[in-house]
MARBANU-383428 format. One record per residue (C-alpha): residue number from 1; residue in one letter; x, y, z. Coordinates in steps of 0.5 Angstrom, whole numbers, plus 500, padded with zeros to 3 digits. Last residue first. Example, Ala and Ser with C-alpha at 12.3 -4.5 7.8 and 13.67 -1.06 7.14 Angstrom:
<nodes>
2:S:527:498:514
1:A:525:491:516
</nodes>
This chain:
<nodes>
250:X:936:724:874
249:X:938:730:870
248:X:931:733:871
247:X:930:733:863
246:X:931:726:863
245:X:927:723:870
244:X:922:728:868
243:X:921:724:861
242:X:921:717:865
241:X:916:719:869
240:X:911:721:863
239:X:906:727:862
238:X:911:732:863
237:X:908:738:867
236:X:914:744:867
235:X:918:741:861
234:X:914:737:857
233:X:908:742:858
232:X:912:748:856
231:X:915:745:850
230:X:909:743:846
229:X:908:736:846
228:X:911:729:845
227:X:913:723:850
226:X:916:717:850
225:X:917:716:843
224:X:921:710:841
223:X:929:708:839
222:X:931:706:846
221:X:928:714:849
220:X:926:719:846
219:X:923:726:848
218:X:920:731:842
217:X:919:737:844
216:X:915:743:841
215:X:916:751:841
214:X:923:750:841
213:X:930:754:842
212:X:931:755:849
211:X:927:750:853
210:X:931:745:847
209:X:938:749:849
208:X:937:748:856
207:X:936:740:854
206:X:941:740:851
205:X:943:733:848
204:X:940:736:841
203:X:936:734:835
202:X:933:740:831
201:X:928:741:828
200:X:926:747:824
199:X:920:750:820
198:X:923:755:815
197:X:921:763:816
196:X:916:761:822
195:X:922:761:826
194:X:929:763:822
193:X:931:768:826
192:X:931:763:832
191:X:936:759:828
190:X:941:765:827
189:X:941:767:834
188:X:942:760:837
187:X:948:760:832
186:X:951:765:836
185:X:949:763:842
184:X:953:756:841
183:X:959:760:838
182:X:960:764:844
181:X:959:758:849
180:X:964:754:844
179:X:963:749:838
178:X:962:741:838
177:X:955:741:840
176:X:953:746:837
175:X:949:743:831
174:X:946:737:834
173:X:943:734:828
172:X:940:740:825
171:X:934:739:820
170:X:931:745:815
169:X:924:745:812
168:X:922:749:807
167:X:929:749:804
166:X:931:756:799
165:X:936:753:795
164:X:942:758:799
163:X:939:757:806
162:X:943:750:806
161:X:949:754:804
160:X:948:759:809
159:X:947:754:814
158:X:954:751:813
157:X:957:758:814
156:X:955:758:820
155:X:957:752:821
154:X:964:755:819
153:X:963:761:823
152:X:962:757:829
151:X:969:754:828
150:X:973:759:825
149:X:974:760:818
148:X:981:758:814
147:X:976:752:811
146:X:972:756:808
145:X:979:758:803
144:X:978:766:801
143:X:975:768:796
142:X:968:771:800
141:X:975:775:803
140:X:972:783:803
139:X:965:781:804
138:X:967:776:810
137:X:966:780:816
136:X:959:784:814
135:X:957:778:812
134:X:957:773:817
133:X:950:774:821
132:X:947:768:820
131:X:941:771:815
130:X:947:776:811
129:X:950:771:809
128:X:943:768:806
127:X:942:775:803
126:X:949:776:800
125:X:950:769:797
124:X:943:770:794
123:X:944:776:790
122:X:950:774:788
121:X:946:767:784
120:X:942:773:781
119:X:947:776:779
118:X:950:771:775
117:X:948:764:777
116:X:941:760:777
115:X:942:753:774
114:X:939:748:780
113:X:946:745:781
112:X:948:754:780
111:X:944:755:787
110:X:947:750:791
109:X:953:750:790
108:X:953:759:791
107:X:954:759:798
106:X:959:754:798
105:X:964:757:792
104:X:963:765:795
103:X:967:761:801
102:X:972:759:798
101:X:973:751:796
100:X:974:746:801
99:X:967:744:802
98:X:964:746:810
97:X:963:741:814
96:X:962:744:820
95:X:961:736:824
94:X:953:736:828
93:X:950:736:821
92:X:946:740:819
91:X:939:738:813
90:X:935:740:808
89:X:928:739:807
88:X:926:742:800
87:X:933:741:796
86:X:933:733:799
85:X:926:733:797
84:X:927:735:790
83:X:933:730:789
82:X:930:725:793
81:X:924:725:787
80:X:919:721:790
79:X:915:717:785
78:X:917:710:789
77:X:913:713:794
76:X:918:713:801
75:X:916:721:802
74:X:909:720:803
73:X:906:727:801
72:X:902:731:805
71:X:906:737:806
70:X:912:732:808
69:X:910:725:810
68:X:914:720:813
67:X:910:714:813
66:X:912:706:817
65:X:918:701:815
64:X:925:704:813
63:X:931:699:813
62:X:937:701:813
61:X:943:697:811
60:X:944:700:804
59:X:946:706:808
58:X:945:713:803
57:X:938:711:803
56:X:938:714:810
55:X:939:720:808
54:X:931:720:806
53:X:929:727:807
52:X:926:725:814
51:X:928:718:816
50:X:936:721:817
49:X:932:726:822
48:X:930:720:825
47:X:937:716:826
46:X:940:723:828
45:X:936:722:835
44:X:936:715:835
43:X:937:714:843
42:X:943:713:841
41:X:946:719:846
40:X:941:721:851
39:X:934:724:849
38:X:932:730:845
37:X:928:732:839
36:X:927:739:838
35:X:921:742:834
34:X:923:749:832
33:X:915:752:829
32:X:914:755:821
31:X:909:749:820
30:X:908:744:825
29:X:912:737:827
28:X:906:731:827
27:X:909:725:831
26:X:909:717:831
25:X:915:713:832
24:X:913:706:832
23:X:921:704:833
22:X:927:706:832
21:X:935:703:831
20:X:932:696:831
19:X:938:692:830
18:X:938:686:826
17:X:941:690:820
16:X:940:697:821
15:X:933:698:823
14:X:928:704:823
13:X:921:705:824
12:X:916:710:823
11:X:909:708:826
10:X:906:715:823
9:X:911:720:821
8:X:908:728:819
7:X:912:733:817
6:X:909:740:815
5:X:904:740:820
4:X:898:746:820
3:X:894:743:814
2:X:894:736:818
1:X:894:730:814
</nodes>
């Protein structure tokens, strides 16, 4: 594997029952970089975030055939701690999912499920707080229901949580598309802080907020890889007809 690349998939296919959900997905997303993946609603945009840290294996119906590697490493090896995994590649869900406990609760999870409390545990929640941009407004209430927060604030929130056990690698299912303008810009803010700190992919049906965000661009169309390149290349010159079809509203 590439030095530069942190995830990997060779030939990656995914099938529920008798459907073929994806099929022969093959791409090398790199190190520190936004990569988006887009395409029309189930065209498998969340079905291959799934495959990346294993969420799959939440569906006994999923079947997973071909290699996903993270730093190298296949992570459908029987030797794979998903655990461990899960805690390296983190993931975002389109839905603010919040916990229904307070806000300190949802930050500090993560860290005390791997043992670190006290004030080291404070320490994190303040840092990764302070990363989304919510600190300032919810230092004086962190005991308050998380639940109680705004939209926007909540996945904000959300992303804190994921921060909170230091992921390097972070998967956002299409993490503004239920959240008003100001709040998608304000979400846009944080994910473009955290290029080159984390490598992100995010799976979008914007094509604006691909162009916006990424550096690569992944298009998919009926559960298989149309085209993949830096984003600039697929927007301006793409490859494939199918692709400017998409990306042109056609």
């Amino acid at each position: 594997m590439d030095s530069a690349l942190k995830i990997e998939t060779r030939d990656l296919g995914l099938r529920f029952g008798g459907k073929q959900v994806l099929d022969g997905i093959s791409l090398g997303v790199p190190t520190g970089q936004i990569t988006a993946v887009i395409g029309l609603s189930g065209c498998g945009k969340s079905a291959f975030l799934r495959c990346l840290n294993r969420m799959t294996d939440l569906n006994d119906a999923a079947q997973v055939t071909g290699t996903v590697l993270v730093d190298g490493a296949d992570i459908y090896s029987p030797r794979t701690d998903v655990f461990a995994l899960r805690k390296k590649v983190g993931m975002l869900f389109q839905k603010t999912n919040p916990f229904p406990k307070s806000i300190y609760e949802n930050v500090a999870f993560g860290p005390a499920v791997h043992g670190i409390n006290g004030s080291r545990a404070v320490g994190i929640i303040e840092k990764c707080l302070i990363t989304v941009g919510l600190w300032d407004s919810v230092k004086e209430r962190l005991n308050d229901d998380a639940l109680t927060l705004p939209p926007g604030d909540r996945q904000r929130l959300c992303i804190a949580r994921a921060l909170a056990v230091e992921p390097e690698a972070l998967l956002l299912d299409d993490p503004t598309a239920e959240l008003d303008p100001a709040d998608v810009t304000q979400i846009e803010e944080v994910i473009l802080e955290l290029r080159n700190r984390v490598t992100i992919i995010i799976a979008t049906h914007n094509v604006r907020q691909a162009a916006r965000l990424s550096d690569f661009t992944a298009f998919l169309s009926g559960g298989r890889l149309i085209e993949y390149g830096t984003t600039r290349s697929l927007f301006t010159k793409p490859r494939e007809r199918l692709t400017e079809q998409y990306i042109t509203g056609r």
